[in-house]
N, CA, C and O atoms as a GROMACS GRO file, in nm:
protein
  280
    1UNK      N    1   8.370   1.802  -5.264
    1UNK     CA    2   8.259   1.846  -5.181
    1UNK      C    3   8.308   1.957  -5.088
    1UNK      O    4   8.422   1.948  -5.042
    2UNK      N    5   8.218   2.075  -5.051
    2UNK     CA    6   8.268   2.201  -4.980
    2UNK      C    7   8.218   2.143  -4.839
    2UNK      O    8   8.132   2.056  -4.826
    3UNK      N    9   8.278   2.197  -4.752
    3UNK     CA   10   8.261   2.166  -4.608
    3UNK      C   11   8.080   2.264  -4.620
    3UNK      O   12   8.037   2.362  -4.680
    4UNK      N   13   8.028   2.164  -4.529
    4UNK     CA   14   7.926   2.222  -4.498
    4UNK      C   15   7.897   2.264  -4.320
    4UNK      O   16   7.802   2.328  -4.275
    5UNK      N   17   7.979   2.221  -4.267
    5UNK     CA   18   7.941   2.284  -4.111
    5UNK      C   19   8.137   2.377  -4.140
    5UNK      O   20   8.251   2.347  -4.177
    6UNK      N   21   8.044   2.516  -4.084
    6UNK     CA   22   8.179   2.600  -4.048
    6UNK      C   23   8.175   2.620  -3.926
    6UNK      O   24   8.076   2.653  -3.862
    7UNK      N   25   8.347   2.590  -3.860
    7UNK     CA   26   8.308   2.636  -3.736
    7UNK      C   27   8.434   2.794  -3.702
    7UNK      O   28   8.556   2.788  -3.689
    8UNK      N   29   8.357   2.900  -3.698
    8UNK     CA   30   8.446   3.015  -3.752
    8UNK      C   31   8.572   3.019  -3.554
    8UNK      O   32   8.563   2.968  -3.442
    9UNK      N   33   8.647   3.094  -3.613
    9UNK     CA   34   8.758   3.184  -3.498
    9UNK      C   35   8.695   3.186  -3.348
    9UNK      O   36   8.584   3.234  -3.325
   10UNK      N   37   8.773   3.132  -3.256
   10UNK     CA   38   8.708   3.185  -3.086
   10UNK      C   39   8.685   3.293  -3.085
   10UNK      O   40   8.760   3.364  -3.153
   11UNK      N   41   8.562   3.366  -3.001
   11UNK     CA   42   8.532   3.491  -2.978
   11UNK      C   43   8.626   3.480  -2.872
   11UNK      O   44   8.683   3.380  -2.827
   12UNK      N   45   8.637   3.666  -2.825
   12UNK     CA   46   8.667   3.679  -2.673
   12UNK      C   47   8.624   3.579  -2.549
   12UNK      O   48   8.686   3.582  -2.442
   13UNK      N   49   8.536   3.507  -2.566
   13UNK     CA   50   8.455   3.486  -2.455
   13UNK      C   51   8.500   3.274  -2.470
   13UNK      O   52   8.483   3.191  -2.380
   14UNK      N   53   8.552   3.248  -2.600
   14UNK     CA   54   8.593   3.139  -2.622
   14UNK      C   55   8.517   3.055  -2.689
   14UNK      O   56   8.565   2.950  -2.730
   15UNK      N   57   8.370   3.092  -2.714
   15UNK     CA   58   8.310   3.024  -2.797
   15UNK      C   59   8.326   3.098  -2.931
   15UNK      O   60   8.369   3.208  -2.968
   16UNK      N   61   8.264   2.969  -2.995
   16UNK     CA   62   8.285   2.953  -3.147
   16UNK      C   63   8.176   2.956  -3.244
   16UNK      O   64   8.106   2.858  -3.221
   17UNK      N   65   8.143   3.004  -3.316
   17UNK     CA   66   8.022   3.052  -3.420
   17UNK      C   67   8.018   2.924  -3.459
   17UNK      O   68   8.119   2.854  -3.465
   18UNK      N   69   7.879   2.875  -3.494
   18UNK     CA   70   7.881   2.713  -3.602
   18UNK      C   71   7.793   2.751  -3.719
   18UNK      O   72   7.696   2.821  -3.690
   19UNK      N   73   7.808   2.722  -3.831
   19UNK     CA   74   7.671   2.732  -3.897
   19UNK      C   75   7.660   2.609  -3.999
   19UNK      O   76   7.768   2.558  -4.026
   20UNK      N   77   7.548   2.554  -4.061
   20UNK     CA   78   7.536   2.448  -4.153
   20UNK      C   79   7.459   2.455  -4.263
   20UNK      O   80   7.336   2.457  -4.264
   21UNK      N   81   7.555   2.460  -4.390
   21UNK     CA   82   7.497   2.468  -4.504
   21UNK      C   83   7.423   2.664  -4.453
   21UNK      O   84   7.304   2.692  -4.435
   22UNK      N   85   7.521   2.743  -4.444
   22UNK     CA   86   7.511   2.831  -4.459
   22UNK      C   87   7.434   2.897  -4.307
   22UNK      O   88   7.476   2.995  -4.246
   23UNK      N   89   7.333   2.826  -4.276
   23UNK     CA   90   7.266   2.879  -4.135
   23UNK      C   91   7.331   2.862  -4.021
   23UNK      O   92   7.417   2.778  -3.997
   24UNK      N   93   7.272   2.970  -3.927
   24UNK     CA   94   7.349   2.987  -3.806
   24UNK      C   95   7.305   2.895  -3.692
   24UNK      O   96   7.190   2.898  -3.648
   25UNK      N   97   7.392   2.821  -3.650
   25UNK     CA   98   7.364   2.702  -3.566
   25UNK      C   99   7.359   2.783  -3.424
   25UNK      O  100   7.254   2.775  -3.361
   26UNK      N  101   7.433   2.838  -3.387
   26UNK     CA  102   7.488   2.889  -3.249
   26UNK      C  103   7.622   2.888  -3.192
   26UNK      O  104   7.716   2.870  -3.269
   27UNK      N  105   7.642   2.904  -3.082
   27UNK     CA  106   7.781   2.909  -3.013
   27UNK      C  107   7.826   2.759  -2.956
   27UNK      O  108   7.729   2.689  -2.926
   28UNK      N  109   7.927   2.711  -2.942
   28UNK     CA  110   7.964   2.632  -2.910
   28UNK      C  111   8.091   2.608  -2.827
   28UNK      O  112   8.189   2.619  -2.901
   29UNK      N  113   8.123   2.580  -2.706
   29UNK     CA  114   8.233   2.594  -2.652
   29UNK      C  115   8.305   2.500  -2.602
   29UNK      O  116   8.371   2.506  -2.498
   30UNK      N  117   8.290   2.378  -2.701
   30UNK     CA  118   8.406   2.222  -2.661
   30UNK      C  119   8.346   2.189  -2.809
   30UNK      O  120   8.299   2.266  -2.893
   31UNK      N  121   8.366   2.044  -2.811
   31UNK     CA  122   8.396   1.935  -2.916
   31UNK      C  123   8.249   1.889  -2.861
   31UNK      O  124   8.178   1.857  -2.956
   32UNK      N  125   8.201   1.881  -2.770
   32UNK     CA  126   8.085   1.790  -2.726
   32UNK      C  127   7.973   1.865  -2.740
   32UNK      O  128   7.865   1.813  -2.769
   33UNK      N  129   7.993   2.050  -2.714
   33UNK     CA  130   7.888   2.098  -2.784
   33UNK      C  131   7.840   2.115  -2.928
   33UNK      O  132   7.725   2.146  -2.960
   34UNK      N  133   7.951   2.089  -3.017
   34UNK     CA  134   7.951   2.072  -3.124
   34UNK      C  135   7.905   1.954  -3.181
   34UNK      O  136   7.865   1.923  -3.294
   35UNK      N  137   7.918   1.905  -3.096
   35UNK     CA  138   7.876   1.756  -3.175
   35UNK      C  139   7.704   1.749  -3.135
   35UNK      O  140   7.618   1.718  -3.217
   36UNK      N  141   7.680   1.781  -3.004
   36UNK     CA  142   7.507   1.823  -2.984
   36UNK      C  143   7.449   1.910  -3.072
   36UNK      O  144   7.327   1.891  -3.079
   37UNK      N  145   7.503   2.025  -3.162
   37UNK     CA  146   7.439   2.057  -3.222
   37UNK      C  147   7.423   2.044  -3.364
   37UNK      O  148   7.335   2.103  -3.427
   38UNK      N  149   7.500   1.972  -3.410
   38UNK     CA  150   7.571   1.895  -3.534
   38UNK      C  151   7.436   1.741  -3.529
   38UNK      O  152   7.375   1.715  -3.633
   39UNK      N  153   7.419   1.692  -3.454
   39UNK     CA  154   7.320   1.568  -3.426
   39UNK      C  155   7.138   1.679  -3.437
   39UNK      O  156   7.030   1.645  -3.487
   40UNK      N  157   7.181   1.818  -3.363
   40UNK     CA  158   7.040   1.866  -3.348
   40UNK      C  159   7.001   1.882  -3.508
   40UNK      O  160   6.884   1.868  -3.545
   41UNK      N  161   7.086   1.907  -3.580
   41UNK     CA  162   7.111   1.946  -3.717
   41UNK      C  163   7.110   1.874  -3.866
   41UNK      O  164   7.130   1.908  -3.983
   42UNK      N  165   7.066   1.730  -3.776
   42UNK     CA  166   7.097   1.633  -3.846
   42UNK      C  167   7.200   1.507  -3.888
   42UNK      O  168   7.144   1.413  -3.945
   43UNK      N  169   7.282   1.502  -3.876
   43UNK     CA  170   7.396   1.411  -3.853
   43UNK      C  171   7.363   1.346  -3.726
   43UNK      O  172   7.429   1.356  -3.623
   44UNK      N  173   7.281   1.294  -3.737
   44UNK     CA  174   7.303   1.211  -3.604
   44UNK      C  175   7.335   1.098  -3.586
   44UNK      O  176   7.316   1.015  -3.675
   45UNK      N  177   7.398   1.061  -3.455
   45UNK     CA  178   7.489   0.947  -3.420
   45UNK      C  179   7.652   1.029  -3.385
   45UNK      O  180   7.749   0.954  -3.375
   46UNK      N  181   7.671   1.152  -3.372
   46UNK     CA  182   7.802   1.221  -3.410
   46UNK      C  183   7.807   1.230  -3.239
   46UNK      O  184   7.730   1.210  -3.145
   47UNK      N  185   7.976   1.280  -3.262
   47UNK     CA  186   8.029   1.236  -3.108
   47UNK      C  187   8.139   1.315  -3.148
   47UNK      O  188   8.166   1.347  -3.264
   48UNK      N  189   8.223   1.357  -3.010
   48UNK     CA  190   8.347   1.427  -3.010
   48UNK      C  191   8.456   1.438  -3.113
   48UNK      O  192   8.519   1.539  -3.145
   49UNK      N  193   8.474   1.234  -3.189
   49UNK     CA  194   8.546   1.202  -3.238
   49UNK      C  195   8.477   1.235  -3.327
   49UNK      O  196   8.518   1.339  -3.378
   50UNK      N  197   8.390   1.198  -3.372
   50UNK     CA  198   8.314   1.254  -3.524
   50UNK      C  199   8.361   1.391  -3.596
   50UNK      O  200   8.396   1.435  -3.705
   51UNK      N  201   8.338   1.430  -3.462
   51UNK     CA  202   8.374   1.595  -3.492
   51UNK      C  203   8.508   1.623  -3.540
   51UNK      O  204   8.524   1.705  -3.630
   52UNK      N  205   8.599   1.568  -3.492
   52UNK     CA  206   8.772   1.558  -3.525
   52UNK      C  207   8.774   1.465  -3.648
   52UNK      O  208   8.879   1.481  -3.710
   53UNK      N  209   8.710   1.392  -3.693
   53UNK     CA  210   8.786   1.264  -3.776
   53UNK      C  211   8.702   1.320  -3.922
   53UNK      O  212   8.773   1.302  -4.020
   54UNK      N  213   8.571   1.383  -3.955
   54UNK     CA  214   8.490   1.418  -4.046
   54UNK      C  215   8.540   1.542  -4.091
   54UNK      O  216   8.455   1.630  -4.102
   55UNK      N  217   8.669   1.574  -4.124
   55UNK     CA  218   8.701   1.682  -4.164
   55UNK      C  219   8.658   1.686  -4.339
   55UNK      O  220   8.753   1.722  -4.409
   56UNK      N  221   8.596   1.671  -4.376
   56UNK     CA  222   8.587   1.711  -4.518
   56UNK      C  223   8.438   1.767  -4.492
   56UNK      O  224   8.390   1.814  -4.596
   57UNK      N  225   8.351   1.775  -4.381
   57UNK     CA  226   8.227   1.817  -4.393
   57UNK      C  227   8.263   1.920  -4.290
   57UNK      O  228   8.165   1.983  -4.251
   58UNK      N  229   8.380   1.955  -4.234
   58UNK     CA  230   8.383   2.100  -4.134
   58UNK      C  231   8.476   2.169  -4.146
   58UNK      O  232   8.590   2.128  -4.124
   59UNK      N  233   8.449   2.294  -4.185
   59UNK     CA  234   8.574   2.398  -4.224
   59UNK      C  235   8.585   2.524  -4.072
   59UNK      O  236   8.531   2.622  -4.021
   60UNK      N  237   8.699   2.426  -4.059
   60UNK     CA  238   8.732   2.522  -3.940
   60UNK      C  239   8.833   2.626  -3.942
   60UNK      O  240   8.950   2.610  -3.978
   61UNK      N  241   8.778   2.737  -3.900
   61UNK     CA  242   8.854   2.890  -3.960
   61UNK      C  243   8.884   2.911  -3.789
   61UNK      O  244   8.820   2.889  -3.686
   62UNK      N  245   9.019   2.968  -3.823
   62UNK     CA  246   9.062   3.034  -3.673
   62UNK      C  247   9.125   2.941  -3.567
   62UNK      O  248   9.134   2.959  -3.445
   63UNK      N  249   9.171   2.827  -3.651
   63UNK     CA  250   9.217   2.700  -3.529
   63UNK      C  251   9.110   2.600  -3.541
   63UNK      O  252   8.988   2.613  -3.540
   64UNK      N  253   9.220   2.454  -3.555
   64UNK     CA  254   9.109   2.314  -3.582
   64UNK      C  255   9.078   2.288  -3.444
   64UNK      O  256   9.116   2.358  -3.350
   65UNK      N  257   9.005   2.179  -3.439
   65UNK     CA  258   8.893   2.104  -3.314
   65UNK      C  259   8.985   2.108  -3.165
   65UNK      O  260   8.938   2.044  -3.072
   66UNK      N  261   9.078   2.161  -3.148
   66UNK     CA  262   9.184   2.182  -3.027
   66UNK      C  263   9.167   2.294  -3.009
   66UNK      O  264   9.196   2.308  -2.890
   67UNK      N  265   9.123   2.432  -3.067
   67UNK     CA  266   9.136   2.565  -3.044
   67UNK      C  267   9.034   2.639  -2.994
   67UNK      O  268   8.978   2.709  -3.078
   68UNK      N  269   8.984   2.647  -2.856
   68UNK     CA  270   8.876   2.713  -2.806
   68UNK      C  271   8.913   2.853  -2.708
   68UNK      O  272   8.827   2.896  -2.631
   69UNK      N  273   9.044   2.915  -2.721
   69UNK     CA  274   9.067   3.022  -2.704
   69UNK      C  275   9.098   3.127  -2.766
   69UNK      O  276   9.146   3.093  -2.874
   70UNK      N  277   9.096   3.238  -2.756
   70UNK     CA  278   9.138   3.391  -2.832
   70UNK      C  279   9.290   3.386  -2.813
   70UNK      O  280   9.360   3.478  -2.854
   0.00000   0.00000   0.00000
């Protein structure tokens, strides 16, 4: 199965592009915003840890779930 939430490289500014199943979710700048918009998106019930432990549904480019700087 291909990851379906990407969460691409920190911008300058430290947030992070999300998108799911190809669409653009928005910016995100922790583990907790990610997980709010990951639940807005469907997955719901998801939480910080979700976000870290569900790695086969998130392809993270540019640094995993620890990397929110340039």
């Amino acid at each position: 199965m291909s990851a379906r939430v990407v969460v691409y490289p920190p911008s300058e500014s430290g947030g992070r592009r999300v998108t799911v199943d190809g669409q653009h979710l928005g910016t995100v700048f922790s583990l907790h915003d990610l997980a709010v918009f990951l639940e807005r998106a469907g997955l719901e019930g998801w939480d910080e840890l979700d976000v870290v432990v569900h790695t086969e549904l998130i392809e993270w480019r540019g640094g995993g779930p620890d990397v929110w700087e340039r």
